[in-house]
Short mmCIF file of the C-alpha atoms (twelve columns), coordinates in Angstrom:
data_MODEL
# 
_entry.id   MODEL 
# 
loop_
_atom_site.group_PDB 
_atom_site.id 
_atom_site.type_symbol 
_atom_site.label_atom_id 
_atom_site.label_alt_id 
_atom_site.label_comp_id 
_atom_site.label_asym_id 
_atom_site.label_seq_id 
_atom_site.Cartn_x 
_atom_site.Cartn_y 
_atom_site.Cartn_z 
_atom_site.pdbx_PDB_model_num 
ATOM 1  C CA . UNK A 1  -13.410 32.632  -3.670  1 
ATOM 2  C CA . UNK A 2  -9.649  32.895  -3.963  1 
ATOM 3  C CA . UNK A 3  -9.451  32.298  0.410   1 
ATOM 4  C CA . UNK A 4  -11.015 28.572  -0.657  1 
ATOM 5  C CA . UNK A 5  -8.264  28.018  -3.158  1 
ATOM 6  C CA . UNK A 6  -5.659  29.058  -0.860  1 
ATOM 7  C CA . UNK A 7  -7.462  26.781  1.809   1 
ATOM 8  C CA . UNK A 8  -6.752  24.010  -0.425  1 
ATOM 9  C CA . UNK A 9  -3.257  24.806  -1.374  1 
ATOM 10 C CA . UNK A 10 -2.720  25.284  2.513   1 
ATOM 11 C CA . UNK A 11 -3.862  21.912  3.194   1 
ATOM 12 C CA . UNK A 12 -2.079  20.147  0.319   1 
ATOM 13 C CA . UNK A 13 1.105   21.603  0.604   1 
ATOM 14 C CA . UNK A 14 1.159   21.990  4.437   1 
ATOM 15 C CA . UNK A 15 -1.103  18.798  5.404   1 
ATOM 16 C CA . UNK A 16 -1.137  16.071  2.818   1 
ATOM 17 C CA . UNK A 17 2.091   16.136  1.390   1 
ATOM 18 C CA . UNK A 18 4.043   16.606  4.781   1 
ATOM 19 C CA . UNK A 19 5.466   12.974  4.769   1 
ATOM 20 C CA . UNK A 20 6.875   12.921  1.274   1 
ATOM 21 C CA . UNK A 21 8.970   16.812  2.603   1 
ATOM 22 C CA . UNK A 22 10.314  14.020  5.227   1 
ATOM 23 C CA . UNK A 23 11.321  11.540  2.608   1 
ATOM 24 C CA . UNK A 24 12.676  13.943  0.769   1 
ATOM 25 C CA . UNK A 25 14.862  15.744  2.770   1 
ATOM 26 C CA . UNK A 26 16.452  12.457  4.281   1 
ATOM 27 C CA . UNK A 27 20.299  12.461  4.368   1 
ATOM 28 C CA . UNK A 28 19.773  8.234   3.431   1 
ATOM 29 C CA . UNK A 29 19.362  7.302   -0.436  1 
ATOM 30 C CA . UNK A 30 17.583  3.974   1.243   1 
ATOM 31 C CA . UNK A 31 15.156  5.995   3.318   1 
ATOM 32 C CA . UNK A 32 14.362  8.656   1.043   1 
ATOM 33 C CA . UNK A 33 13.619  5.801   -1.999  1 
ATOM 34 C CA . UNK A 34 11.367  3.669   0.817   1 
ATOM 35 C CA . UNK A 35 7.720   4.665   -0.849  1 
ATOM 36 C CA . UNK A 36 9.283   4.256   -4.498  1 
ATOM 37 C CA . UNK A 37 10.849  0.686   -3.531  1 
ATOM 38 C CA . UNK A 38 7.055   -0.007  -2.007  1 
ATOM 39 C CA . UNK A 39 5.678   0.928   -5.199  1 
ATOM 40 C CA . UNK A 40 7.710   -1.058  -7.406  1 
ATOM 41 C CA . UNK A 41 7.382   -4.706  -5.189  1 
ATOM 42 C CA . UNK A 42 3.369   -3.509  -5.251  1 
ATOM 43 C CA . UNK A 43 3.512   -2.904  -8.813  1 
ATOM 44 C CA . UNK A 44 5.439   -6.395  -9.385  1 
ATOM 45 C CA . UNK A 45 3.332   -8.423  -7.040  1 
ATOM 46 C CA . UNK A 46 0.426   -7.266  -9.507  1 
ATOM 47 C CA . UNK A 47 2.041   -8.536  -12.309 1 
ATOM 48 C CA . UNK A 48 2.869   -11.523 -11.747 1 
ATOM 49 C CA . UNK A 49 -0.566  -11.853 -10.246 1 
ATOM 50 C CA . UNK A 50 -2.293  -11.304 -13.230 1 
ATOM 51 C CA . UNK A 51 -0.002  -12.841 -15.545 1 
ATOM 52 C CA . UNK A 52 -0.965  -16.164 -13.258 1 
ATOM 53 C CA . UNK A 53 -4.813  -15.446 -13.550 1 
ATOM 54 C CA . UNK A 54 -4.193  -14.967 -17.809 1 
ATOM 55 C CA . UNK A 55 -1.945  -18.349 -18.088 1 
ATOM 56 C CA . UNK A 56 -5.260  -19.799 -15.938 1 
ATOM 57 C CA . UNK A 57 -7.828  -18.624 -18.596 1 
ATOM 58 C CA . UNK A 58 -5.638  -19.562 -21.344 1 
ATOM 59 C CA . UNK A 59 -5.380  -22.853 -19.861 1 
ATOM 60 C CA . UNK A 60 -9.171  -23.526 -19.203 1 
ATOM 61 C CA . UNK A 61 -9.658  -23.309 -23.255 1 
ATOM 62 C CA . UNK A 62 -12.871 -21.173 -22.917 1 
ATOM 63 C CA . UNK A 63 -11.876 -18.774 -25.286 1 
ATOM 64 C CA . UNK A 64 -12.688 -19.118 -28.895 1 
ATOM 65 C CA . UNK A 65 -9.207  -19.211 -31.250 1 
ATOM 66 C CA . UNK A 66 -10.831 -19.762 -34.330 1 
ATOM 67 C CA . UNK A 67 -10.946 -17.175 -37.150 1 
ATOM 68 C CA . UNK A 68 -14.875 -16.687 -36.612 1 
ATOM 69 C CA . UNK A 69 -14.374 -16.513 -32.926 1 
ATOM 70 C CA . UNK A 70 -15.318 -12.687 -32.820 1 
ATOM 71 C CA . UNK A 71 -17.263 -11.040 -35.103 1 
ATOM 72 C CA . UNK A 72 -14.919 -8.278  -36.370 1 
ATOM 73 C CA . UNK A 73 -12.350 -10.799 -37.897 1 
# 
């Protein structure tokens, strides 16, 4: 049992995670932040995204505002 939990260690730390030991041991602050910087516009480009699609709803007047509108109020 303890050879298929070094199996997966092996292939984490020796497979999977190979890229990110490049990143890492770039000499460039720029290249090394790359995935983070990727992450962030991703992360931002979702936000704004769904910030549009709640301003849409709101807009459309669908939802109930009223004080009975849901039954725990």
């Amino acid at each position: 049992m303890e050879s298929f939990f070094r199996a997966i260690e092996d292939l984490f730390v020796n497979v999977l995670f190979m890229p990110l030991d490049a990143l890492r041991f770039m000499h460039s602050w720029w290249g090394a932040s790359t995935l983070n910087w990727i992450f962030m516009i991703i992360g931002a480009v979702a936000f704004v995204y769904w910030m549009l699609q709640l301003k849409k709803y709101n807009d459309s007047g669908e939802e109930r505002k009223d004080v009975s509108g849901h039954s725990f109020l």
